[in-house]
LOKETOR-95485 format. One record per residue: residue number from 1; x, y, z of N, C-alpha, C in turn. Coordinates in steps of 0.05 Angstrom, whole numbers, always signed. Atoms other than C-alpha are relative to their C-alpha. Example, Ala and Ser with C-alpha at 12.3 -4.5 7.8 and 13.67 -1.06 7.14 Angstrom:
2
(r 1; (+18; -24; +0); (+246; -90; +156); (+18; +24; +0)) (r 2; (-16; -24; -1); (+273; -21; +143); (-15; +22; +14)) 
END
This chain:
341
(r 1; (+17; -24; +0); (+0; +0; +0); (+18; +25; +0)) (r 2; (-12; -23; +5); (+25; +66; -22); (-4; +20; +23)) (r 3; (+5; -20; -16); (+39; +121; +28); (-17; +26; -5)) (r 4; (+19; -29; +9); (-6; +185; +30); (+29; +22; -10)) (r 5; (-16; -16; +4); (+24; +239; +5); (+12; +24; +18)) (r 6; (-10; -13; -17); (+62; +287; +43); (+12; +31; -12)) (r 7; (-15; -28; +8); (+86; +369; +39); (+8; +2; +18)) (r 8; (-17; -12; -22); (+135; +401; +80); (+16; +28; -16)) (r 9; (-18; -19; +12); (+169; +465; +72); (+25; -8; +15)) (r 10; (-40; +2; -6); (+252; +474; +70); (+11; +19; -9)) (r 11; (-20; -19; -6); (+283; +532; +92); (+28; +1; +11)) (r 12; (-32; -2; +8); (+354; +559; +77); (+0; +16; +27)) (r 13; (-8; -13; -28); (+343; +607; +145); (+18; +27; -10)) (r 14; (-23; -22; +6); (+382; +663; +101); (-15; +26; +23)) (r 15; (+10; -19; +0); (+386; +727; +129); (+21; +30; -12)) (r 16; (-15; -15; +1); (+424; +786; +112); (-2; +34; +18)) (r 17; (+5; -29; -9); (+430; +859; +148); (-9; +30; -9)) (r 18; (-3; -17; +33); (+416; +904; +81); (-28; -1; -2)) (r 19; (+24; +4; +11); (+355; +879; +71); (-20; -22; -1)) (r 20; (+19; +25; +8); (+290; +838; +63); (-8; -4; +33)) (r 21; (+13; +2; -21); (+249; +814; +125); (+14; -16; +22)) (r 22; (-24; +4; -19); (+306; +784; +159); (+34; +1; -1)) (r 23; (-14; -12; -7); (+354; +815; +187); (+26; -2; +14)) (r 24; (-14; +7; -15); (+393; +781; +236); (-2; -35; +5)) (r 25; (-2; +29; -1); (+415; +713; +257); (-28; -14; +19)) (r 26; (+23; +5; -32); (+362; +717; +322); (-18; +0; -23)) (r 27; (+21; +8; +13); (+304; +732; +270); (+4; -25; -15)) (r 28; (+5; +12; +19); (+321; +686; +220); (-6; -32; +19)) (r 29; (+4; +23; -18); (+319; +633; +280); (-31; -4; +15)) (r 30; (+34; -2; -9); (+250; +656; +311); (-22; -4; -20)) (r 31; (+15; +2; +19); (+224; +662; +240); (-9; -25; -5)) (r 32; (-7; +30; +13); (+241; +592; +222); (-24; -15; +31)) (r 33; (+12; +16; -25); (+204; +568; +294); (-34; +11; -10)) (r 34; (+29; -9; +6); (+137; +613; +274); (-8; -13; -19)) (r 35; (+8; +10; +25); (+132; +589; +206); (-14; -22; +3)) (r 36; (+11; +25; -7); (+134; +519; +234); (-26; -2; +9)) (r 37; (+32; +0; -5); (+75; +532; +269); (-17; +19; -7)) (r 38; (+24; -12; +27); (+34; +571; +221); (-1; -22; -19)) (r 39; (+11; +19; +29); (+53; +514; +172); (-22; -24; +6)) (r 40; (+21; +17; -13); (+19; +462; +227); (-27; +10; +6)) (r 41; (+23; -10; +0); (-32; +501; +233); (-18; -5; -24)) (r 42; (+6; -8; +37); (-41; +507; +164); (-9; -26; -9)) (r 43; (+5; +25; +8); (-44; +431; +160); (+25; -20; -21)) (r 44; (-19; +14; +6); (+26; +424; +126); (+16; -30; +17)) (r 45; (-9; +27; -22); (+63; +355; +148); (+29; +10; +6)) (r 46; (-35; -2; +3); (+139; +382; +147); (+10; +25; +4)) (r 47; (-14; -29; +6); (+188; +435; +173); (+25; -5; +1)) (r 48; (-35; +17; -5); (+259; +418; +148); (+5; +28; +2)) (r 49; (-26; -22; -3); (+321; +470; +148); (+18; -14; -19)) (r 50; (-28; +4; +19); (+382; +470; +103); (+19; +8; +21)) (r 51; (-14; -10; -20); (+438; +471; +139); (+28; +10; -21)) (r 52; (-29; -18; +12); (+507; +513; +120); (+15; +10; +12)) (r 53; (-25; -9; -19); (+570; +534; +149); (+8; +26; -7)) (r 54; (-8; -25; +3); (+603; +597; +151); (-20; +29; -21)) (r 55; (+20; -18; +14); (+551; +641; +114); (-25; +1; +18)) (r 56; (+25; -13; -11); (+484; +678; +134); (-23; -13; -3)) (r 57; (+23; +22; -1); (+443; +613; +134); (+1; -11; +30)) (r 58; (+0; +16; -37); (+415; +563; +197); (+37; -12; -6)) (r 59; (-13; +23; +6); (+480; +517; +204); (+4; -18; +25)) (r 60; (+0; +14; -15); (+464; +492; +281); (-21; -18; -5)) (r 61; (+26; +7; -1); (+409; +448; +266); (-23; -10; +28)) (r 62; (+8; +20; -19); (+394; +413; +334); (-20; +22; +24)) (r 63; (+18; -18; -13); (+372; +471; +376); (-21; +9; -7)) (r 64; (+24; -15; +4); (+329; +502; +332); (-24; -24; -8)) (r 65; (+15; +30; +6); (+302; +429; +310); (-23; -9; +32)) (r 66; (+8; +9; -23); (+283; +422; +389); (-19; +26; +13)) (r 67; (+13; -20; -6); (+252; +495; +393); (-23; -8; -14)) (r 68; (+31; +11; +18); (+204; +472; +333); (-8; -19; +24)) (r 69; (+23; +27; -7); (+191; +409; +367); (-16; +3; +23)) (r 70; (+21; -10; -20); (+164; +441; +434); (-16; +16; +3)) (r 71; (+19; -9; +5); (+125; +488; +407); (-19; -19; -28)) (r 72; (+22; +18; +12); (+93; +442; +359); (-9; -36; +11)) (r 73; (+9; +24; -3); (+52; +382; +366); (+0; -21; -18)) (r 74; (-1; +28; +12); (+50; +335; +301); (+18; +4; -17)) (r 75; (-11; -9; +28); (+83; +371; +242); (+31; -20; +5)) (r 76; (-31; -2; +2); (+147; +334; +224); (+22; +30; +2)) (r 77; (-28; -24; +3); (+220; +368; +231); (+21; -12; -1)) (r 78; (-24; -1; +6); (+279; +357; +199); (+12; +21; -23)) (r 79; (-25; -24; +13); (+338; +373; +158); (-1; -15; -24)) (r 80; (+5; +3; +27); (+354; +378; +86); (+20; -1; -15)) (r 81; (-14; +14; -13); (+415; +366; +90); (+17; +8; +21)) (r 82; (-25; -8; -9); (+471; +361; +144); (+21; -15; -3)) (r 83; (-24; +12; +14); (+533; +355; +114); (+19; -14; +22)) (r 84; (-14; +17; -15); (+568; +296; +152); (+32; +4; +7)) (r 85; (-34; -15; +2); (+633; +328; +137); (+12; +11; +34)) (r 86; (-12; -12; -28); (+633; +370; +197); (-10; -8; +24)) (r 87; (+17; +15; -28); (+599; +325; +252); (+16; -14; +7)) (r 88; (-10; +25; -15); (+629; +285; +305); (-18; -14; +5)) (r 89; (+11; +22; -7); (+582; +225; +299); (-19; -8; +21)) (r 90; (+15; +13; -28); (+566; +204; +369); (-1; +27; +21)) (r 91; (+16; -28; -3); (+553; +282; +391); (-20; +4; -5)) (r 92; (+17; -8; +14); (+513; +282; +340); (-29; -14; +3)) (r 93; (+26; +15; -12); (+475; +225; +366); (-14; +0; +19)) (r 94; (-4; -9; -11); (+474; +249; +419); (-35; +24; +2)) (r 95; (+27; -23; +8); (+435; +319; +403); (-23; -5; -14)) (r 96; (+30; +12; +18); (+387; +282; +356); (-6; -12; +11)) (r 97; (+15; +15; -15); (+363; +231; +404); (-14; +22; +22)) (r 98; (+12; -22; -10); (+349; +296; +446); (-19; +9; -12)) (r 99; (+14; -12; +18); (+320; +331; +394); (-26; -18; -1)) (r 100; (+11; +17; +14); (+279; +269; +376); (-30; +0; +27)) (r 101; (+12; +2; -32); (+255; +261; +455); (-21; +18; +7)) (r 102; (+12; -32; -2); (+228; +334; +465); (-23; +2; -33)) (r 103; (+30; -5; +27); (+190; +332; +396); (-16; -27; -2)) (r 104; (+23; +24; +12); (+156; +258; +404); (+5; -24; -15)) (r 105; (-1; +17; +28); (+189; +225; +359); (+5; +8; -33)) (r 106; (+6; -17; +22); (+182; +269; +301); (+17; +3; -18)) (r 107; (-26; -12; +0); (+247; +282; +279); (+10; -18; -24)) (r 108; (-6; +13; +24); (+265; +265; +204); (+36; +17; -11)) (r 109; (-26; -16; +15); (+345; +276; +189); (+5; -7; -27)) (r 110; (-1; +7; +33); (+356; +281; +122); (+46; +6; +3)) (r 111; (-37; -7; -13); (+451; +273; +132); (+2; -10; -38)) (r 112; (-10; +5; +36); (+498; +271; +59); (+27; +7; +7)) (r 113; (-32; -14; +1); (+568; +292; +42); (-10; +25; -1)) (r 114; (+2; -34; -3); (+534; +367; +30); (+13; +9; -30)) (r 115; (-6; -22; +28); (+543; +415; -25); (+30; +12; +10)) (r 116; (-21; -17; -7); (+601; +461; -41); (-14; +25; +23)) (r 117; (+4; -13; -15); (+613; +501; +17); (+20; +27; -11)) (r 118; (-17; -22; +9); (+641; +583; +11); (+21; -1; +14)) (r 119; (-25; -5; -17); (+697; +572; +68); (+14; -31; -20)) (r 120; (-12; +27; +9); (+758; +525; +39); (+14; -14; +19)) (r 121; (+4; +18; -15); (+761; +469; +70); (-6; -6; +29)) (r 122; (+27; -6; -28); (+708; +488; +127); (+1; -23; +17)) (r 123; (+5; +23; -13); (+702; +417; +154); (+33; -5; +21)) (r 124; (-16; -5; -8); (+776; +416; +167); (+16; +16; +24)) (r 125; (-9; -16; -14); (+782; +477; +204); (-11; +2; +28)) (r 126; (+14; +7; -27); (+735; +450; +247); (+4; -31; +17)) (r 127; (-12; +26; -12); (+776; +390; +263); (-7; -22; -13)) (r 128; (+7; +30; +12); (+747; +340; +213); (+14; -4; -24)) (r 129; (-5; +4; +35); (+770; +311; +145); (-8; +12; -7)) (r 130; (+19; -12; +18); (+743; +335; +91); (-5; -18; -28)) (r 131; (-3; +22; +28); (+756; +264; +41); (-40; -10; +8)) (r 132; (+29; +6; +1); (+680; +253; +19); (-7; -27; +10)) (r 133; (+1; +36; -15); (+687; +176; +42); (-1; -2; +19)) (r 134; (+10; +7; -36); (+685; +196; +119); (-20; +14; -2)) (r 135; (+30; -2; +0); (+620; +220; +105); (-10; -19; +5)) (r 136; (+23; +33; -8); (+591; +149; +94); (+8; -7; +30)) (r 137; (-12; +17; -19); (+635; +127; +145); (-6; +9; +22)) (r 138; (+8; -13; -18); (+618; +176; +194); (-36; -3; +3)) (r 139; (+29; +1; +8); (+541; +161; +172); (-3; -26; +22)) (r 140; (+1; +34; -9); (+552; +91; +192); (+9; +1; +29)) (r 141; (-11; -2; -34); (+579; +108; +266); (-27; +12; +6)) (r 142; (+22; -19; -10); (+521; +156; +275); (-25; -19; +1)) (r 143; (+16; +17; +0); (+479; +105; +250); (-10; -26; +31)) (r 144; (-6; +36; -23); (+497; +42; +295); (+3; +19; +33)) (r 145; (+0; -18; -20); (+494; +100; +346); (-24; +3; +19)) (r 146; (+33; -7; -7); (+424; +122; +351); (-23; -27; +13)) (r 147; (+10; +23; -1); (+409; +45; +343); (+9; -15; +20)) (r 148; (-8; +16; -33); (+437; +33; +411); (+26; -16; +1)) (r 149; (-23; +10; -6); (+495; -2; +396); (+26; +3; +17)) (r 150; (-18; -10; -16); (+555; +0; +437); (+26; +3; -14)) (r 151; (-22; -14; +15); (+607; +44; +413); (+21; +12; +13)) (r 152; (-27; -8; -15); (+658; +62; +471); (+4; -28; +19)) (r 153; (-3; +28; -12); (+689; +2; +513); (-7; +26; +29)) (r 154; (+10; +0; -27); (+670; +13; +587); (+32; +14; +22)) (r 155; (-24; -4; -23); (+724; +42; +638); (+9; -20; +21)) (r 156; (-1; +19; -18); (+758; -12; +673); (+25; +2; +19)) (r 157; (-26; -20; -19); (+800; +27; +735); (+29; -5; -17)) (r 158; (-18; -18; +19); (+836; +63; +674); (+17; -18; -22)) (r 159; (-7; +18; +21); (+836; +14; +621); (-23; -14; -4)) (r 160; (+23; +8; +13); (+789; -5; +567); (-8; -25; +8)) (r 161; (+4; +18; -19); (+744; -52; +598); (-18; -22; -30)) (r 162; (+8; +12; +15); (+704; -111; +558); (-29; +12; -12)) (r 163; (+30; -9; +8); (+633; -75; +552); (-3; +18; -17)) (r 164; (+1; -23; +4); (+618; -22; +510); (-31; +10; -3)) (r 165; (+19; -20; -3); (+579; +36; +519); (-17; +7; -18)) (r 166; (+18; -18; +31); (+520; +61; +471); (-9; +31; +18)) (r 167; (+5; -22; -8); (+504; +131; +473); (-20; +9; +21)) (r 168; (+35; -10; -6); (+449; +166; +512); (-7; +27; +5)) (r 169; (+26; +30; +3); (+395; +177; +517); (-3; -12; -41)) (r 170; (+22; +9; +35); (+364; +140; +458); (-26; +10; -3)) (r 171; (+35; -11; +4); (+299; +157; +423); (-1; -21; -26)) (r 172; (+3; +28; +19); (+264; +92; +397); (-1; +10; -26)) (r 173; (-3; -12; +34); (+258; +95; +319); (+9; +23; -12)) (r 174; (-12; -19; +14); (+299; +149; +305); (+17; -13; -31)) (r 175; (-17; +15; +14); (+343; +98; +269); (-11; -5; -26)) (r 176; (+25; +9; +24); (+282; +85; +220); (-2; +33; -18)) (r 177; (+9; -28; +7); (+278; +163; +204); (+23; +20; -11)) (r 178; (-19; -17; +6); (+344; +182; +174); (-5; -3; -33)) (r 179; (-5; +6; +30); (+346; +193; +95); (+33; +12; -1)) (r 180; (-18; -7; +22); (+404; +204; +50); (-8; +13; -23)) (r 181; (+3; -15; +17); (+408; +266; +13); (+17; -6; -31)) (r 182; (-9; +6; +32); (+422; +241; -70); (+4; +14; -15)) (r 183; (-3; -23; +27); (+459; +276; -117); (-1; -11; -26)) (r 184; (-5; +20; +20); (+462; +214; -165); (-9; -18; +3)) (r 185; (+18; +21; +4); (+426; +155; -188); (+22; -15; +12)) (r 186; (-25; +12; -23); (+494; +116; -160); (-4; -1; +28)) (r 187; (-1; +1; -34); (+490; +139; -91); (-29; +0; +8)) (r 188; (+27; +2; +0); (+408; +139; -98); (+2; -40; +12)) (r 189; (+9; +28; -2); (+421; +60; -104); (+23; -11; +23)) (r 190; (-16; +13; -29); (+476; +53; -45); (-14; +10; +18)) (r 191; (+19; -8; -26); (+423; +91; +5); (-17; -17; -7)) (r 192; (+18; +26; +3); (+375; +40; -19); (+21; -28; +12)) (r 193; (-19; +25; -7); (+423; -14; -3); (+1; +1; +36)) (r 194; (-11; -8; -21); (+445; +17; +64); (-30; +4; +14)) (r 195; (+19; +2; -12); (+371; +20; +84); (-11; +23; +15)) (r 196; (-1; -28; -2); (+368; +98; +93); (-17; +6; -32)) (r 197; (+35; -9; +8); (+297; +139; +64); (+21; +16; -22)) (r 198; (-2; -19; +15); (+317; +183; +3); (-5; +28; +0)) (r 199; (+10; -24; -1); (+321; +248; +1); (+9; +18; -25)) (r 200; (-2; -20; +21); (+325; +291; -64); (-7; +24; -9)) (r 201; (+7; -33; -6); (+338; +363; -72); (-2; +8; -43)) (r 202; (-2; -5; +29); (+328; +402; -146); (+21; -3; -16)) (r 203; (-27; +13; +24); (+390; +388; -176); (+19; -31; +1)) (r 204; (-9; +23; +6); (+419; +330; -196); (+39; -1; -13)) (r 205; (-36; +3; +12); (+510; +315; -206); (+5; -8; -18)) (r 206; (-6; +11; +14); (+494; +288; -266); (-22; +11; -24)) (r 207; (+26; -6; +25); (+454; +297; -340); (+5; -17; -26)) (r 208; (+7; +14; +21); (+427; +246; -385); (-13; +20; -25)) (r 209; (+15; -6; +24); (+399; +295; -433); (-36; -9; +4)) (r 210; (+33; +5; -9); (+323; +284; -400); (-12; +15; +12)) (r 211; (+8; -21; -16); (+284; +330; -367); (-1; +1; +34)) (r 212; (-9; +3; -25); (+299; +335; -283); (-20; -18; +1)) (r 213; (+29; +6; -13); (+232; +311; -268); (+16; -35; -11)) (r 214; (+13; +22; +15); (+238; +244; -316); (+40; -16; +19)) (r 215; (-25; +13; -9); (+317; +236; -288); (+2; -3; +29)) (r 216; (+10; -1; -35); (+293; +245; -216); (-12; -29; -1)) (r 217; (+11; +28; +1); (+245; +189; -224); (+14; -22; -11)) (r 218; (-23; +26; -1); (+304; +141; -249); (+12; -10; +21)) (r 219; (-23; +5; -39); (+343; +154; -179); (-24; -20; +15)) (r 220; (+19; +7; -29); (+275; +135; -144); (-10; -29; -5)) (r 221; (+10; +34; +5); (+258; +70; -187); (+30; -14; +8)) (r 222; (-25; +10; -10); (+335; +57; -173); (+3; -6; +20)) (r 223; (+7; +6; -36); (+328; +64; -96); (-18; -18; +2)) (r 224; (+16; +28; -8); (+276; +26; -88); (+3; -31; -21)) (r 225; (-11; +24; +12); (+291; -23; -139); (+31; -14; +23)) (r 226; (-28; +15; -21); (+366; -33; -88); (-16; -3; +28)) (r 227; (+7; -4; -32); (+325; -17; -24); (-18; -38; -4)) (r 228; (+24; +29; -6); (+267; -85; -42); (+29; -29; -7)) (r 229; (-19; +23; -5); (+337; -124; -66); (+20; -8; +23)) (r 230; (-24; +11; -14); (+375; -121; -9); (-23; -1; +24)) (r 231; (+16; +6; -19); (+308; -146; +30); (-1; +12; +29)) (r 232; (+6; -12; -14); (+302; -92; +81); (-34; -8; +7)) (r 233; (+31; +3; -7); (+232; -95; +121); (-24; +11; +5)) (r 234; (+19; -13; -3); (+203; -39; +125); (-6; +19; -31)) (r 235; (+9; -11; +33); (+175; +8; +62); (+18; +31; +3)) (r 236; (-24; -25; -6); (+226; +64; +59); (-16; +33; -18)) (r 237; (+15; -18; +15); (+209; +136; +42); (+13; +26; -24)) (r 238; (-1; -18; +21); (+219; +185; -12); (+1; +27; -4)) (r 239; (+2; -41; -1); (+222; +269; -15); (+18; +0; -22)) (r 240; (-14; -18; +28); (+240; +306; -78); (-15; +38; +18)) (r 241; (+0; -18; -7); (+246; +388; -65); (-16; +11; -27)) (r 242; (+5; -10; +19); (+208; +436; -110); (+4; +37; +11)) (r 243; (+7; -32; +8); (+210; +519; -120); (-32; -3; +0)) (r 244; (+27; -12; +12); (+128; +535; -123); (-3; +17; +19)) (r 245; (+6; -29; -9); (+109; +607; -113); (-20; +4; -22)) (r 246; (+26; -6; +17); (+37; +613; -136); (+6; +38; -2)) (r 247; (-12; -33; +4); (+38; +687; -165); (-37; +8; +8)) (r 248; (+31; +0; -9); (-34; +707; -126); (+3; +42; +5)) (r 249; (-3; -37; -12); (-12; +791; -114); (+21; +6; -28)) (r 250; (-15; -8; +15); (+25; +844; -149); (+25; +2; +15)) (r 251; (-23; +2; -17); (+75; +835; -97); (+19; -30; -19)) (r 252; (-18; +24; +18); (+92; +759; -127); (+9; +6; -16)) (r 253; (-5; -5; +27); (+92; +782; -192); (+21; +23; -11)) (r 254; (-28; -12; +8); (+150; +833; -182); (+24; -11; +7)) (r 255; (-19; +13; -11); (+186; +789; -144); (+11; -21; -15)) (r 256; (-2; +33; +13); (+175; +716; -177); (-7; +1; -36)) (r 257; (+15; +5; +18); (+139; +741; -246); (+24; -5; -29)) (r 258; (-15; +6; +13); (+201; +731; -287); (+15; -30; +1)) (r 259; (-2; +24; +5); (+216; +662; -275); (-4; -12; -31)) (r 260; (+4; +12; +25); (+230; +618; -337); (-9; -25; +1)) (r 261; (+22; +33; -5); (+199; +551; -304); (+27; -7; -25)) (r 262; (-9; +16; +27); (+256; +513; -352); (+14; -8; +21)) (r 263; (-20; +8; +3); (+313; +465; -333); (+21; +14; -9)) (r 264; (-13; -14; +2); (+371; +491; -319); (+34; -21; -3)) (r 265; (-18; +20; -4); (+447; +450; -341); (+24; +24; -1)) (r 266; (-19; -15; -6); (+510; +475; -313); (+26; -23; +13)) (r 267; (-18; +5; -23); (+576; +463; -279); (+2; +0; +27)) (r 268; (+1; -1; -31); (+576; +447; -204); (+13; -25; +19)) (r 269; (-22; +24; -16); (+624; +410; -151); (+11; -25; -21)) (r 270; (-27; +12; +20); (+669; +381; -218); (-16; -21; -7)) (r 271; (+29; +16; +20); (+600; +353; -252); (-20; +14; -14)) (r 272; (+23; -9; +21); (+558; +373; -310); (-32; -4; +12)) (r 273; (+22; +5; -12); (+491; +376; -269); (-21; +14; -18)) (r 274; (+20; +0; +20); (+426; +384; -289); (-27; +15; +28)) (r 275; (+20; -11; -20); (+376; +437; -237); (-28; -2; -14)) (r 276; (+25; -3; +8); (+307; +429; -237); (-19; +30; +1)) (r 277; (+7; -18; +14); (+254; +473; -263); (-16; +13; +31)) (r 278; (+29; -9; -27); (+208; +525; -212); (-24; -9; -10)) (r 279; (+24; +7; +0); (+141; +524; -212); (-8; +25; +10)) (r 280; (+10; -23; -8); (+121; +595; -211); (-28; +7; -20)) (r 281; (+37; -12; +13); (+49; +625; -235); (-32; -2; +7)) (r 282; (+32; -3; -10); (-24; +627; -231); (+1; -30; +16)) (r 283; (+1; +12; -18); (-34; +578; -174); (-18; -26; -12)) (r 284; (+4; +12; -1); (-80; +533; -220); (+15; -14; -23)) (r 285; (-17; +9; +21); (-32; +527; -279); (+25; -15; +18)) (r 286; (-7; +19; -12); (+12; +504; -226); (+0; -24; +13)) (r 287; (+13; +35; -12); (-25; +445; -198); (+0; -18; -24)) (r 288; (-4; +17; +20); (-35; +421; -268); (+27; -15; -14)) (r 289; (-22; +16; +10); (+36; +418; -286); (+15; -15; +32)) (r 290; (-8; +16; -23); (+63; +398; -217); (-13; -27; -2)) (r 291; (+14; +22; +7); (+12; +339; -225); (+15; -15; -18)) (r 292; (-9; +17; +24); (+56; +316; -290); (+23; -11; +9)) (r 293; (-29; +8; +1); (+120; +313; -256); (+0; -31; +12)) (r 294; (-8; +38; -8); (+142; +242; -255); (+16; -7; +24)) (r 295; (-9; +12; -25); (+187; +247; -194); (-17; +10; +23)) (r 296; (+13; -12; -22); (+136; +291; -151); (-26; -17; -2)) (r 297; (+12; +23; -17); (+96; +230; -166); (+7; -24; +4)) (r 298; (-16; +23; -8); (+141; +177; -154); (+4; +1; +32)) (r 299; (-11; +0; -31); (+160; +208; -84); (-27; +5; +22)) (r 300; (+17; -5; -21); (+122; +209; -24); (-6; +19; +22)) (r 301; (+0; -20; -9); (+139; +265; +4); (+15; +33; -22)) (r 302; (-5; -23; +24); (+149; +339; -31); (+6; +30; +11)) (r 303; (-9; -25; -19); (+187; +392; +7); (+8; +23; -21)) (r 304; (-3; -21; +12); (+174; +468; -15); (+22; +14; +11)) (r 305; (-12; -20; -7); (+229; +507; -11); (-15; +30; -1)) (r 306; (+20; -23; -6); (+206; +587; +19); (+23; +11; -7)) (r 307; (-16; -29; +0); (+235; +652; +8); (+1; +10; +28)) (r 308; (+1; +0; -26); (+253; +656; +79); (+13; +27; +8)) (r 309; (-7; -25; -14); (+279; +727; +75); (-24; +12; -6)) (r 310; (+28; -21; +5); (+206; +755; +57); (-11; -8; +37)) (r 311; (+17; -3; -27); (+183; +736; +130); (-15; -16; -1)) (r 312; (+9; +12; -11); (+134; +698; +166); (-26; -3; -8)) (r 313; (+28; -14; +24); (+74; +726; +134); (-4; -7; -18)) (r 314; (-5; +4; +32); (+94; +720; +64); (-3; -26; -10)) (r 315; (+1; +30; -8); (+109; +646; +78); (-20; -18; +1)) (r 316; (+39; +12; -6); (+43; +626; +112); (-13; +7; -26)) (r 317; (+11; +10; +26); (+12; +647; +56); (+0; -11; -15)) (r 318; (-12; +16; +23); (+49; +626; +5); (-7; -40; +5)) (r 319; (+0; +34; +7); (+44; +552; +33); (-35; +0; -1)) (r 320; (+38; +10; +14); (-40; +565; +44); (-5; +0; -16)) (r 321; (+4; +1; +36); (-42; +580; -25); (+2; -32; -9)) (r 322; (-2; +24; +13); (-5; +520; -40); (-21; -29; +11)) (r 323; (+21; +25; -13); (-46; +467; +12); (-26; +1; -17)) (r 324; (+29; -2; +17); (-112; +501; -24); (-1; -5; -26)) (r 325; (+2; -3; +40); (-103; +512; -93); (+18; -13; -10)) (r 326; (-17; +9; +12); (-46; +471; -114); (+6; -34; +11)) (r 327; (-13; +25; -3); (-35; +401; -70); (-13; -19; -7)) (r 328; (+24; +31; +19); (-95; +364; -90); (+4; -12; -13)) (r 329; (-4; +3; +36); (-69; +366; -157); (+20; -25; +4)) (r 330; (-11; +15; -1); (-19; +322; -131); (-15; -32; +18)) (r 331; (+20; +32; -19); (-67; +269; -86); (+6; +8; +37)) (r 332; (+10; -13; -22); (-52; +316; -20); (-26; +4; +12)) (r 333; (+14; -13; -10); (-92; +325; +34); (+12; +15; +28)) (r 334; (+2; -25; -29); (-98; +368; +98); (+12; -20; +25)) (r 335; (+5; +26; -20); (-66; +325; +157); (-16; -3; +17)) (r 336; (+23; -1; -17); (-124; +335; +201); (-17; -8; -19)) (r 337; (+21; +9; +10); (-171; +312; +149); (+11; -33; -11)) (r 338; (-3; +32; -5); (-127; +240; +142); (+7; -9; +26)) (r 339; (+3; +4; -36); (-127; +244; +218); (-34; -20; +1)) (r 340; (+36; -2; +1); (-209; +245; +206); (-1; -31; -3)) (r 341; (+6; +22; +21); (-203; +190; +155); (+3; -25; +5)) 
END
């Protein structure tokens, strides 16, 4: 049986001092907590974050992850990604079984190697590698972490003793709730393997010459094609990211009304990639074509990225727009009305 469908928004947390509705690091952190609950209100299922280092984005995720989670009650919250690069592992398991505790359960990490970052070699300077291979590897400690395993030997008057320690606290099924953020149909089918949810953002490290949408939905028949061969037991899940900014004011329409809605192919981290298209305009021309995209119906979940320097306001609407006039189109509903159901 197919999962219901799911929306979430995913905010970058930018803010700058110059301009736009946030201003400072403190708003762009309170913003990001309101939204969340305007979007539960609203009936959205999802409030991720992007995380980023050295620039005027979120890049702690865990605090503000645990501020959402006690002021809300059902809405998911995670991340979109955090780049494994700069994490110590069993800290990390650490703060997310916290995180996880205080919100319920709730708590969807979306972890990867991460995009190019603007500091060089950022991970580094913060005491970690930076070879993309202790990502997995660091994935895999964090993993066997959360899942209780024991991962320090025991003190045995001042010498490693035979037991070892698993972190704490734990928070049951967290272990069930991590995806892997995919930049490639390749590493789409080793997170399938590795038994970690998918997570796919608009661009893709690679280009067949196909349109995002139709090359998206290859990664996802790929994943799950490795996820059902390497007989895992449970039904694993799915998120693709989209741009939609219904244009409903003359405000949108100076902001967003130039959009070219097209596929975009370029150079990025020493690969010919291939970005996907927005989804900007009249709010029902957008349901119709969002409806066509082959990976936004392949996936099971469908996280809007916001313009998170317009404010809190701007936001909320922007996603009511989208819950009303635009998610149907996809087989959405309201989560209080499949609460009902």
């Amino acid at each position: 049986m197919s999962r219901p469908k799911k929306i979430g928004f995913l905010s970058f947390g930018a803010w700058h001092p110059a301009g736009g509705m946030t201003r400072s690091a403190a708003e762009a952190l309170q913003q990001t907590v309101e939204l969340a609950v305007a979007a539960e209100e609203i009936g959205i299922d999802g409030a991720f974050v992007r995380v980023h280092h050295f620039s005027r984005h979120l890049s702690a995720p865990f605090p503000l992850l645990a501020a959402i989670g006690v002021r809300t009650s059902r809405i998911e919250i995670g991340t979109g990604v955090i780049d494994m690069r700069y994490e110590n592992p069993l800290y990390m398991a650490e703060e997310a079984a916290v995180a996880d505790l205080l919100a319920g359960g709730r708590l969807q990490l979306g972890v990867s190697r991460g995009s190019p970052e603007p500091a060089y070699r950022g991970a580094e300077a913060l005491g970690y590698s930076v070879d993309p291979e202790d990502a997995r590897e660091k994935t895999a400690r964090f993993r066997a972490a959360i899942a209780g395993t024991g991962v320090v030997p025991a003190d045995a008057g001042g010498r490693p003793g035979s037991a070892l320690l698993a972190v704490q606290p734990q928070s049951p099924g967290l272990a069930d709730r991590i995806w892997w953020g995919s930049g490639t149909r390749e590493t789409a089918v080793w997170a399938g393997e590795q038994g970690m949810n998918l997570m796919s953002s608009t661009l893709l490290l690679e280009d067949a010459d196909v349109p995002f949408d139709e090359l998206q939905a290859e990664q996802i028949a790929l994943f799950r094609e490795a996820w059902a061969n390497a007989g895992h037991s449970r039904e694993p899940r799915v998120s693709v990211s989209r741009s939609v900014i219904p244009i409903t004011s003359d405000l949108d329409r100076s902001i967003f009304g130039d959009d070219a809605n097209e596929d975009q192919v370029g150079w990025l981290d020493g690969a010919i990639s291939r970005f996907g298209r927005s989804y900007t305009g009249e709010p029902d021309r957008i349901a119709e074509e969002l409806a066509q995209d082959k990976a936004v119906s392949a996936a099971d979940t469908l996280l809007v990225t916001v313009p998170s320097q317009l404010g809190v306001e701007y936001n909320a609407a922007l996603l009511e727009t989208i819950a009303r006039e635009v998610a149907p189109a996809i087989g959405w509903r309201p989560a209080m009305a499949r609460s009902r159901a």
